[in-house]
N, CA and C atoms as a LAMMPS dump frame, in Angstrom:
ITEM: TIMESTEP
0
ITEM: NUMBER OF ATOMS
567
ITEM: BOX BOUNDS ff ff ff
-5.0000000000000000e+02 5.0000000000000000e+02
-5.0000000000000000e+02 5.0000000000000000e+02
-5.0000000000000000e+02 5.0000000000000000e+02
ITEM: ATOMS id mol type element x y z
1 1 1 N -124.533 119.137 79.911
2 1 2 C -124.27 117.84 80.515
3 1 3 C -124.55 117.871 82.017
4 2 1 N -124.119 118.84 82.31
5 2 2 C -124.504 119.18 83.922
6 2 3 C -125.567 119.074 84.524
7 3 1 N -126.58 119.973 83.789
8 3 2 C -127.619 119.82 83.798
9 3 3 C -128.988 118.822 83.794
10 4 1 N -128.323 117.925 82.684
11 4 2 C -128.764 116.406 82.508
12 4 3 C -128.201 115.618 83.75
13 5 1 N -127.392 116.084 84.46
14 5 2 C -126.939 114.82 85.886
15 5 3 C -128.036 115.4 86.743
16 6 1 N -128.085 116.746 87.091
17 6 2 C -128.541 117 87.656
18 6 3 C -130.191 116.352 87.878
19 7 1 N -131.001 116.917 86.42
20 7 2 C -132.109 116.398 86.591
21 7 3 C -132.094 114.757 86.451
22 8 1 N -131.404 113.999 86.001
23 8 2 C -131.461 112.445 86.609
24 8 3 C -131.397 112.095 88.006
25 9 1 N -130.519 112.616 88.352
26 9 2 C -130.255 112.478 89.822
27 9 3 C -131.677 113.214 90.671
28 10 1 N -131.892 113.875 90.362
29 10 2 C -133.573 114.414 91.195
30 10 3 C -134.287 113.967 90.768
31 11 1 N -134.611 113.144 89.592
32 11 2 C -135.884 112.271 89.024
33 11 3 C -135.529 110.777 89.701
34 12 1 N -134.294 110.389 89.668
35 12 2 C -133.997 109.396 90.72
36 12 3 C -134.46 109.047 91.824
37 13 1 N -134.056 110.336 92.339
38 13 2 C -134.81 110.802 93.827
39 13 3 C -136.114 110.317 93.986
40 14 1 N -136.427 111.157 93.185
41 14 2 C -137.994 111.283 93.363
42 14 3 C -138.83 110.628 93.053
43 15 1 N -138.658 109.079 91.956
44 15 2 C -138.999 108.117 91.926
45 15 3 C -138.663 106.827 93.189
46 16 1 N -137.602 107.184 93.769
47 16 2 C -137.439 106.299 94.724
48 16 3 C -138.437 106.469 96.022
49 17 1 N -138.314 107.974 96.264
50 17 2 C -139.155 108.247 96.693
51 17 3 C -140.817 108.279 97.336
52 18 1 N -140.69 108.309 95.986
53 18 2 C -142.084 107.872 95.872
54 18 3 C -142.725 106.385 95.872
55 19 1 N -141.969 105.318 95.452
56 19 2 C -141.743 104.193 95.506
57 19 3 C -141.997 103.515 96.82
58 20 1 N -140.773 104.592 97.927
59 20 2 C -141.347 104.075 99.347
60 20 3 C -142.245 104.514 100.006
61 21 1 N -142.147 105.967 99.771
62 21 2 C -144.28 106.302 99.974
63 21 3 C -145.227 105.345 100.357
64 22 1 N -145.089 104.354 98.684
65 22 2 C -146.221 103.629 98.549
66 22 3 C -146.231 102.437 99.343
67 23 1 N -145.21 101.996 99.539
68 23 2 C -144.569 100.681 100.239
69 23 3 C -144.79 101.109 101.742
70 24 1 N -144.373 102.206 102.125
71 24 2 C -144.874 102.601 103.593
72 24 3 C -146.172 103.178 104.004
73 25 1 N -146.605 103.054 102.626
74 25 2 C -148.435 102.889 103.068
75 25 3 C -149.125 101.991 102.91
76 26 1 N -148.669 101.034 102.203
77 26 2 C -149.141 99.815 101.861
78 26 3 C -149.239 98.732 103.698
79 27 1 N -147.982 99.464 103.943
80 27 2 C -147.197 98.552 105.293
81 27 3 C -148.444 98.658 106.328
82 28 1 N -148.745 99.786 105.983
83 28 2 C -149.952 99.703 107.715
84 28 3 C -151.093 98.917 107.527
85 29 1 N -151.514 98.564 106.481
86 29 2 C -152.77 98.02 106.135
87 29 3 C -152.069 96.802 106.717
88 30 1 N -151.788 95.366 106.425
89 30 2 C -151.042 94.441 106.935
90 30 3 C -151.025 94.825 109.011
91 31 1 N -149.999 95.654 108.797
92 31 2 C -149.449 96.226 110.56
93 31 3 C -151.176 96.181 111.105
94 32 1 N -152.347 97.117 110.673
95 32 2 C -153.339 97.097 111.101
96 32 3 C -154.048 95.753 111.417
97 33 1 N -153.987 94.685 110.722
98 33 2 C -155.038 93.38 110.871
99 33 3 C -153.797 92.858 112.148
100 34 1 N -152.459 92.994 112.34
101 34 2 C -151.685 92.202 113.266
102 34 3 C -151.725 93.234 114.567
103 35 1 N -151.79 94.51 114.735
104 35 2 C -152.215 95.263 116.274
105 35 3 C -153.238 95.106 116.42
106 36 1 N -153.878 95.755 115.508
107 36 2 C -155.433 96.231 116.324
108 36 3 C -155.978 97.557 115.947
109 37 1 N -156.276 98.511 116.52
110 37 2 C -156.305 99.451 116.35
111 37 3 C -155.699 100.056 117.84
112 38 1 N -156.031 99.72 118.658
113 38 2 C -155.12 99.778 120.207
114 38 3 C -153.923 99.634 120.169
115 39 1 N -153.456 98.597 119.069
116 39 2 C -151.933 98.632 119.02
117 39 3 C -151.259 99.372 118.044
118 40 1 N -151.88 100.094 116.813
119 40 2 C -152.019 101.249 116.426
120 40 3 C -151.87 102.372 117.006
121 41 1 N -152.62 102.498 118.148
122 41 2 C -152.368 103.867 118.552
123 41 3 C -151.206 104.199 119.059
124 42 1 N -150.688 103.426 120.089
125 42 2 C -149.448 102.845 120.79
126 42 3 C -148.585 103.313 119.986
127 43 1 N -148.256 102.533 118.72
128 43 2 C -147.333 102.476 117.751
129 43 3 C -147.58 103.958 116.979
130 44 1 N -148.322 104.631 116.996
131 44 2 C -148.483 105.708 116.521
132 44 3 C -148.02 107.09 117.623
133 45 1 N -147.942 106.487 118.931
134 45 2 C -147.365 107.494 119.78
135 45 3 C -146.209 107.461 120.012
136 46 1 N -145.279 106.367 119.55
137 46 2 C -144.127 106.534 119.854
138 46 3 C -143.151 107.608 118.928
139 47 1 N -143.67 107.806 117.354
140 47 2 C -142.845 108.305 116.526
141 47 3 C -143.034 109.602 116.562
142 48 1 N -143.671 110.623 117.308
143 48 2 C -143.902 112.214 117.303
144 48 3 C -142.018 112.618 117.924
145 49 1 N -142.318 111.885 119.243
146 49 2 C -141.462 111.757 120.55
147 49 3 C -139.752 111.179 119.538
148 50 1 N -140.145 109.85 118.613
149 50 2 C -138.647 109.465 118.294
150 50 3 C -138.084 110.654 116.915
151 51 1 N -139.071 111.609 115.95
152 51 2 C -138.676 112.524 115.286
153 51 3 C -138.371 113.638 116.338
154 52 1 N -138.833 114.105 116.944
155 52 2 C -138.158 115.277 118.1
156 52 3 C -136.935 114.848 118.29
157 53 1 N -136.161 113.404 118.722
158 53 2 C -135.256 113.545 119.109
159 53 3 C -134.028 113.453 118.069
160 54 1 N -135.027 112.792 116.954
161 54 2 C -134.003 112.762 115.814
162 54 3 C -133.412 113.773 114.904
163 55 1 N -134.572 115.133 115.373
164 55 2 C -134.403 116.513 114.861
165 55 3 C -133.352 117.203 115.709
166 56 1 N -133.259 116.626 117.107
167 56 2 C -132.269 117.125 118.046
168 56 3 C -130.712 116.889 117.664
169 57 1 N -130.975 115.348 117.338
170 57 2 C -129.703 114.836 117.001
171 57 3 C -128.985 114.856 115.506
172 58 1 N -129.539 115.041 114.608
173 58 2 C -129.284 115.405 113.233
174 58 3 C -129.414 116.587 112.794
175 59 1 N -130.606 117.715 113.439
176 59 2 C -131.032 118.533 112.61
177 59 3 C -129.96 119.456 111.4
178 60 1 N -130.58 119.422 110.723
179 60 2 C -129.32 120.521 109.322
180 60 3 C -128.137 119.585 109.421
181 61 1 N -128.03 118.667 109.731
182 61 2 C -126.377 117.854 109.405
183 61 3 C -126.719 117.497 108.347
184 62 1 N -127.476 116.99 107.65
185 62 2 C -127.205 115.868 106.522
186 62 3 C -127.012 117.042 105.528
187 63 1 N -127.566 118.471 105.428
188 63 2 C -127.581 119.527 104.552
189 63 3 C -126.405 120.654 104.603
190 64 1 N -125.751 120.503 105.796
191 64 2 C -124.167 120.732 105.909
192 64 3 C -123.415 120.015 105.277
193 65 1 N -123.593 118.637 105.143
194 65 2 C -122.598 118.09 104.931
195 65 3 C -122.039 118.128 103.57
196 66 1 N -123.8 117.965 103.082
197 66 2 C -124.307 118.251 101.435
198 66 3 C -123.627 119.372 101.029
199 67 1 N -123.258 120.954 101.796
200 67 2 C -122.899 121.611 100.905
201 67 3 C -121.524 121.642 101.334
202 68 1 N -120.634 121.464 102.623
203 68 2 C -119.53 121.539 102.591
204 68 3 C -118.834 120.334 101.707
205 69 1 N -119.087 119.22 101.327
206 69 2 C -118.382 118.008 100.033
207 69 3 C -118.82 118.317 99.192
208 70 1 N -119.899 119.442 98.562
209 70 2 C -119.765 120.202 97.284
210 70 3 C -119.177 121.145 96.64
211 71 1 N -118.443 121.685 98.189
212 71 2 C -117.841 122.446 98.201
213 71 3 C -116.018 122.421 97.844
214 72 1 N -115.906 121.321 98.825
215 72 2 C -114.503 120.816 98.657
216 72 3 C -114.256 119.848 97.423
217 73 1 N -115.559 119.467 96.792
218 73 2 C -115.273 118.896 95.733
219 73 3 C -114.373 119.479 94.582
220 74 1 N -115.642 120.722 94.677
221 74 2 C -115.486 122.082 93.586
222 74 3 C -113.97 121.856 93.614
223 75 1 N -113.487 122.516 94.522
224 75 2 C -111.697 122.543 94.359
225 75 3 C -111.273 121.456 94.499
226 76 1 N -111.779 120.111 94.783
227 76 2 C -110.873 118.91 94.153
228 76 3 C -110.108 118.486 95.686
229 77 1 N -110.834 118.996 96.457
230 77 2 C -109.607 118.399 97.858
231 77 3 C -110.705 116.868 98.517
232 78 1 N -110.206 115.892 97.753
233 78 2 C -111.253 114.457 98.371
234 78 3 C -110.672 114.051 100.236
235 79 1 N -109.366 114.952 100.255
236 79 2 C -109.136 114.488 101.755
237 79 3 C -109.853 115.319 102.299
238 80 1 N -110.563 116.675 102.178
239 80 2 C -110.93 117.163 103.076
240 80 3 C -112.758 116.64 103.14
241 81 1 N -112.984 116.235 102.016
242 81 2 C -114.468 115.627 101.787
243 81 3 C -114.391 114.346 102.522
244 82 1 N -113.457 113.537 102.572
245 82 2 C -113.593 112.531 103.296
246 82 3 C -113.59 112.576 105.041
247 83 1 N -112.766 113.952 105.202
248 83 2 C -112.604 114.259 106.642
249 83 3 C -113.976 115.249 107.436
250 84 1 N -114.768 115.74 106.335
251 84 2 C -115.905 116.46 106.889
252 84 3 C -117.063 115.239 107.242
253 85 1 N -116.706 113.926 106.029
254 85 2 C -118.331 112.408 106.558
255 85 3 C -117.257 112.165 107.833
256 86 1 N -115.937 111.687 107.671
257 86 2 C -115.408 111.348 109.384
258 86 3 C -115.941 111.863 110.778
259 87 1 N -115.813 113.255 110.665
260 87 2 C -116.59 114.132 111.388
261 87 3 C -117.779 113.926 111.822
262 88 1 N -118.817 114.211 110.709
263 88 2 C -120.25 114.743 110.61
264 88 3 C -120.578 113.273 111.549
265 89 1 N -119.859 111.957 110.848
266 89 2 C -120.488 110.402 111.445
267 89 3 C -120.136 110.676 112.927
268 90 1 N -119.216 110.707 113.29
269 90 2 C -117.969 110.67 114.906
270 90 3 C -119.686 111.838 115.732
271 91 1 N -119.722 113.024 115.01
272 91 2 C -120.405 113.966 115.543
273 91 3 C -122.107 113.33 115.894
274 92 1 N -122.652 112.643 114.747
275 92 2 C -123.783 112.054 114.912
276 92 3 C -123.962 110.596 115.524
277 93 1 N -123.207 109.868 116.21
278 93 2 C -122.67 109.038 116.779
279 93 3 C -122.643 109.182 118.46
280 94 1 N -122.046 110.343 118.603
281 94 2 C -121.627 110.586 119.776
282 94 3 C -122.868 111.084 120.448
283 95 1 N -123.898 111.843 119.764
284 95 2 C -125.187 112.479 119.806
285 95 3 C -125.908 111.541 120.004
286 96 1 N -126.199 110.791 119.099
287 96 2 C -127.146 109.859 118.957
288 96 3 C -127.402 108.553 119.718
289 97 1 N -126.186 108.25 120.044
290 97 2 C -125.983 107.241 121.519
291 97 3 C -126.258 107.67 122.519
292 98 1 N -125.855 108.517 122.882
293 98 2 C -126.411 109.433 124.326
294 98 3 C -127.785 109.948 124.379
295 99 1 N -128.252 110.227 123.471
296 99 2 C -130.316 110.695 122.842
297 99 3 C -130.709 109.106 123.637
298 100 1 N -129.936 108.161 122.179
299 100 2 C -130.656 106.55 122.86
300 100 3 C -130.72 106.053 123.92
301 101 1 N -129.43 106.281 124.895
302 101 2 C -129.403 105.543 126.016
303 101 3 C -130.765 106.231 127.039
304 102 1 N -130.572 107.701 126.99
305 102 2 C -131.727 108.729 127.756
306 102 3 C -132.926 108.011 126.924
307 103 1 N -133.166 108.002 126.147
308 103 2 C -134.558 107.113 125.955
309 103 3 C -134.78 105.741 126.202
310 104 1 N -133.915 105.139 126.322
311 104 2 C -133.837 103.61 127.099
312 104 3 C -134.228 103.973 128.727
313 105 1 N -133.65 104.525 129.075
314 105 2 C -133.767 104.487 130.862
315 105 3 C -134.999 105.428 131.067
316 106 1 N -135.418 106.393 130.265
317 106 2 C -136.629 106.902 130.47
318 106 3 C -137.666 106.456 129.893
319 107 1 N -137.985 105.521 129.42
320 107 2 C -138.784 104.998 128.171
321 107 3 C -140.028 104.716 129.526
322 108 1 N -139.791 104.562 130.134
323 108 2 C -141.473 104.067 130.9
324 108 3 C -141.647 105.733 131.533
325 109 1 N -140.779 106.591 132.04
326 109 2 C -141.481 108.168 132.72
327 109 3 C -141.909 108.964 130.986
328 110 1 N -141.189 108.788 129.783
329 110 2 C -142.144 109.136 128.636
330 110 3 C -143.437 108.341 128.095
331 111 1 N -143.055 107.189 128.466
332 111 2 C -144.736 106.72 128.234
333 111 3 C -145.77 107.183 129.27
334 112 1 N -145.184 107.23 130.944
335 112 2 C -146.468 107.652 130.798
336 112 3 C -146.845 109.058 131.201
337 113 1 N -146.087 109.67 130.807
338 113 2 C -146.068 111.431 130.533
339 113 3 C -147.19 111.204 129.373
340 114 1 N -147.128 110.093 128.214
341 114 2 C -147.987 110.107 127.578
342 114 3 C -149.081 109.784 127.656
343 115 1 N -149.429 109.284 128.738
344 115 2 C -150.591 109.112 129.235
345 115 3 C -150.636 107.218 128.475
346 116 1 N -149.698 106.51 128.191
347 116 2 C -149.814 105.075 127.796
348 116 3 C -148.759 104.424 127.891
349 117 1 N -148.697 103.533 129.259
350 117 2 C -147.43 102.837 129.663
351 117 3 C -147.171 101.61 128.628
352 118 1 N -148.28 101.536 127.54
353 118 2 C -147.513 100.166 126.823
354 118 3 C -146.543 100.622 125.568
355 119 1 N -146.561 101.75 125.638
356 119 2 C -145.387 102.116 124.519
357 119 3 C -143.973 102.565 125.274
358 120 1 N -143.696 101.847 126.228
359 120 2 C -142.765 101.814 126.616
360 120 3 C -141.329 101.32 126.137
361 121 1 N -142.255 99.9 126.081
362 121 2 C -140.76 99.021 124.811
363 121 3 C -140.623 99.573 123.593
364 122 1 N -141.69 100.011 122.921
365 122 2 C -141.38 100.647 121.791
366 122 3 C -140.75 101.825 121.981
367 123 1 N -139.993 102.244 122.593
368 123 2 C -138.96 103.177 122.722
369 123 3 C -137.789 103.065 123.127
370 124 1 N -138.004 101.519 123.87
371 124 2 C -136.574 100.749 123.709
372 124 3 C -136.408 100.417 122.452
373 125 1 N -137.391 99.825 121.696
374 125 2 C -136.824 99.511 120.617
375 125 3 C -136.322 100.333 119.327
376 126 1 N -137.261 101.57 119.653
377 126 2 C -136.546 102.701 118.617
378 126 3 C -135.352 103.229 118.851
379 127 1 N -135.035 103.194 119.592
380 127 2 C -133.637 103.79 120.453
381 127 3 C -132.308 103.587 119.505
382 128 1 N -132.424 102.353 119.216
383 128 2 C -131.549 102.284 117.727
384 128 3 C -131.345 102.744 117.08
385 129 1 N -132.483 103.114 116.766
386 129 2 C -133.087 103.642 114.897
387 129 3 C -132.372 104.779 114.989
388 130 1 N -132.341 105.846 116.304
389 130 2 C -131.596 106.796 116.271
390 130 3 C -130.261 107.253 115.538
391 131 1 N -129.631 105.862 116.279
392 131 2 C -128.259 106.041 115.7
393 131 3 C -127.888 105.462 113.846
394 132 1 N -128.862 104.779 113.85
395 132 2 C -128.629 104.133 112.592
396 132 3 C -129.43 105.497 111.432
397 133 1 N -130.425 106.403 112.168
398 133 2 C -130.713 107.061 111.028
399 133 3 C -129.839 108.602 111.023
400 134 1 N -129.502 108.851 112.525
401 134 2 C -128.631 109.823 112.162
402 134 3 C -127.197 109.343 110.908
403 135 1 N -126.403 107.963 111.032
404 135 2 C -125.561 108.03 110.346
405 135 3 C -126.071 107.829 108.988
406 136 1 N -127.413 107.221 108.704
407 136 2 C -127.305 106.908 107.29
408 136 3 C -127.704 108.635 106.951
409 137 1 N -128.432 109.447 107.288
410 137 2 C -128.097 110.821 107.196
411 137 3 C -127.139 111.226 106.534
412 138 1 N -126.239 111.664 107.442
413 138 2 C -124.707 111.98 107.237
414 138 3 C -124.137 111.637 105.798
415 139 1 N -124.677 109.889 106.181
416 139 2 C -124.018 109.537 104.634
417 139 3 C -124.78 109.959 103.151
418 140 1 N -125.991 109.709 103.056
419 140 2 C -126.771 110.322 102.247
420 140 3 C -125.981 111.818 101.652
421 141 1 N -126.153 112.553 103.023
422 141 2 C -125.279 113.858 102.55
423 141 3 C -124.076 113.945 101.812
424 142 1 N -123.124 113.06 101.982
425 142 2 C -122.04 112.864 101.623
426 142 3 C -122.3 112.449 100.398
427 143 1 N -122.672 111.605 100.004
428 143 2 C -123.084 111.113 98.435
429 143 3 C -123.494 112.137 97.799
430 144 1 N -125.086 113.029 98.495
431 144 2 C -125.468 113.947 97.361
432 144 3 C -124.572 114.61 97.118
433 145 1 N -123.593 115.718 98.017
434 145 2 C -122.493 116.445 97.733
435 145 3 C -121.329 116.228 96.813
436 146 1 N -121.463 115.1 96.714
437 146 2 C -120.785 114.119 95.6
438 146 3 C -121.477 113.854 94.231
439 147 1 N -122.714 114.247 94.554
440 147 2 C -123.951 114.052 93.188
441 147 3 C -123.815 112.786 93.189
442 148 1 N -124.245 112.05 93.581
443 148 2 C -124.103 110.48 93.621
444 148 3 C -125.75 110.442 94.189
445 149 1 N -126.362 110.219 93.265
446 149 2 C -127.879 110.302 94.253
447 149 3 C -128.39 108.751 94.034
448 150 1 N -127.41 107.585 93.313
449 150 2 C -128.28 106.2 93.506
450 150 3 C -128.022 105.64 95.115
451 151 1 N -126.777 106.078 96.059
452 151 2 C -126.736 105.195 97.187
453 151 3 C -127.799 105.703 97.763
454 152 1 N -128.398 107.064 97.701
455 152 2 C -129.328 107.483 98.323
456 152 3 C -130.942 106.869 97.95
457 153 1 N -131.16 107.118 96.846
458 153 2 C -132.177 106.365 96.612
459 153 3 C -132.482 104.781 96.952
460 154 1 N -130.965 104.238 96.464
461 154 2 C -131.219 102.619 97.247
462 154 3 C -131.545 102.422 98.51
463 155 1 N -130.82 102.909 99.331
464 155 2 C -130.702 102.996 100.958
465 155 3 C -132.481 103.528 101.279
466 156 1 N -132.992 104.183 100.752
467 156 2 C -134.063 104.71 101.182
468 156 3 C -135.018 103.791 101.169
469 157 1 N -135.343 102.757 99.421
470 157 2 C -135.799 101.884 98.8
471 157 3 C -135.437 100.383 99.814
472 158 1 N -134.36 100.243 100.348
473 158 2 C -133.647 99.316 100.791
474 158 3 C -134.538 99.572 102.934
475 159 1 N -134.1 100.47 102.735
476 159 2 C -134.818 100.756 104.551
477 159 3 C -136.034 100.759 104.281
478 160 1 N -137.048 100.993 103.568
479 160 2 C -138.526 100.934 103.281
480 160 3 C -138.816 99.08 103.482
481 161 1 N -137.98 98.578 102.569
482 161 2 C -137.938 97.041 102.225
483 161 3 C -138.338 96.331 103.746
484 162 1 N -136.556 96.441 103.987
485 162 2 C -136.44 95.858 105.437
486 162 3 C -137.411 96.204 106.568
487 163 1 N -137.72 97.674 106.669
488 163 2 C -138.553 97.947 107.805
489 163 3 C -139.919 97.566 107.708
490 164 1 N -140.437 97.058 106.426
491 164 2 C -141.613 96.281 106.408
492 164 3 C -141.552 95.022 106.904
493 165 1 N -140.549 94.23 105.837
494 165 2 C -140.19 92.897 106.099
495 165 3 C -139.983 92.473 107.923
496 166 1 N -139.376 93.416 108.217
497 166 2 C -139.118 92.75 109.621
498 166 3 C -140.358 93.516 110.882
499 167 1 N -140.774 94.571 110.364
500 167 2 C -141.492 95.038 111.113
501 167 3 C -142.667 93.899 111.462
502 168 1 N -143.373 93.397 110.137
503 168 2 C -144.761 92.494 110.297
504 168 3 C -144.077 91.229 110.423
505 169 1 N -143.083 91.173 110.344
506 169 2 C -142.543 89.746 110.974
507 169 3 C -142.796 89.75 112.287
508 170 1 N -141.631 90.17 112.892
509 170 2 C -141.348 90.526 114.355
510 170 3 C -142.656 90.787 115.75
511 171 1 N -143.833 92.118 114.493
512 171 2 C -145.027 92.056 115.14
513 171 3 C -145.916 91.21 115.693
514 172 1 N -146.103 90.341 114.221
515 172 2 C -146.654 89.061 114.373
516 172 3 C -146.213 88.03 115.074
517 173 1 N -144.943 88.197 115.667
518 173 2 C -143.782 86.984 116.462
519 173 3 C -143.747 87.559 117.856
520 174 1 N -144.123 89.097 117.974
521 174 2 C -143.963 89.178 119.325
522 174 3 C -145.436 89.39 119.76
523 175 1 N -146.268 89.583 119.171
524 175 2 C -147.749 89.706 119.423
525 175 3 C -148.226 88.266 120.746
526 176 1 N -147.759 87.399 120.493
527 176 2 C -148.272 86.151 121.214
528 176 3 C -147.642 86.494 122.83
529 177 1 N -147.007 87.504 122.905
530 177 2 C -146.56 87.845 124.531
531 177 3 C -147.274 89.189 124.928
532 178 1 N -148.369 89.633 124.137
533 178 2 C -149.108 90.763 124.699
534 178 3 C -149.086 91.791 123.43
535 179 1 N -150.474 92.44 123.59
536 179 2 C -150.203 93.65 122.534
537 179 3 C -148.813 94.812 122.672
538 180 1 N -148.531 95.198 124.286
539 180 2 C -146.715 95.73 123.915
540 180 3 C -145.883 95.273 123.233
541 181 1 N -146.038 93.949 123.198
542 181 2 C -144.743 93.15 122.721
543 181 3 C -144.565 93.054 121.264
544 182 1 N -146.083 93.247 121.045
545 182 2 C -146.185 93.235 119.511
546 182 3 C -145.842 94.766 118.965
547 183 1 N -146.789 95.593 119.486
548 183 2 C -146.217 97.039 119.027
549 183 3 C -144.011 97.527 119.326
550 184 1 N -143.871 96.662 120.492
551 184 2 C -142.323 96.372 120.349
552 184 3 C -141.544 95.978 118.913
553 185 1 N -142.455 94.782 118.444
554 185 2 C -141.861 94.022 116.816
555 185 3 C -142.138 95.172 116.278
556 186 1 N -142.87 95.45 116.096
557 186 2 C -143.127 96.269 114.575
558 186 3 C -142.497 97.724 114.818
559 187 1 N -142.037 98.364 115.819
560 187 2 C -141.31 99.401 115.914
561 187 3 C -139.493 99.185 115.692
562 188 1 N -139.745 97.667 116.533
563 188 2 C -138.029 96.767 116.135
564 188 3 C -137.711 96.667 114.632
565 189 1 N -138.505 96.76 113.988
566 189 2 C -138.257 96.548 112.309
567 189 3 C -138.121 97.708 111.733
């Protein structure tokens, strides 16, 4: 029986997975006819710079968390599983706001360290994403450790959704104030 959760729950996975793959490749074709290819590139330099910091601010948490609430499961203690996501969130929170704000106030000396001052806003606007992906992290972890692998798959399926939906919205809505503004939308989504 065990066994059978197990492999559902990783075929779960891995169909969801894959699901947003396709959906987040589908997304650039669209994103491409509304930048450009100039606004492409832009938008393509901001995310090296926003995974570095998200590796800073999360790294191995979501896979701690995973095995310490598998752990405390094992023996059945749900207060201490509930007190390690309290933690892990409080811990990736506190990280991840402080990453964002340093990339808000530096967002124009990293652009043009990068040699391209229009991806500037787009690092205001990722600055968010930080905090919102370190915690959905955390939580993810908490579920798998729990073997609960549909919030994970939804949430993944569900952030693929939205970050299209609003990305080529937003692009296309902020595009009419300059190609930054547009590579701004579509990083805002």
């Amino acid at each position: 029986m065990k066994r059978q959760s197990m492999l559902l729950g990783v075929t779960i996975l891995a169909v969801c997975g894959i699901i947003a793959k396709f959906i987040g490749a589908f997304y650039k074709i669209p994103l491409m006819h509304i930048l450009g290819t100039n606004g492409m590139g832009v938008y393509y330099l901001i995310f090296p710079f926003y995974s570095m910091m998200l590796t800073i601010a999360s790294s191995g948490l979501s896979l701690a968390v995973v095995k310490m609430v598998s752990l405390e499961r094992a023996h059945g203690l749900v207060t201490n599983q509930r007190r390690i996501f309290r933690v892990a969130i409080s811990y990736v929170m506190i990280v991840t706001v402080f990453i964002g704000i340093l990339m808000v106030i530096f967002s124009e000396s990293i652009s043009v360290a990068q040699g391209n001052i229009s991806a500037r806003l787009g690092y205001v606007a990722i600055a968010p994403a930080l905090i919102f992906s370190g915690m959905i992290a955390v939580a993810r972890g908490y579920f798998q450790g729990l073997t609960m692998m549909w919030p994970t798959s939804l949430s993944t399926l569900m952030e693929q959704i939205i970050k299209v939906g609003l990305g080529l919205f937003f692009s296309h809505l902020f595009l009419q104030r300059g190609l930054e503004y547009g590579v701004f939308g579509a990083v805002l989504g």
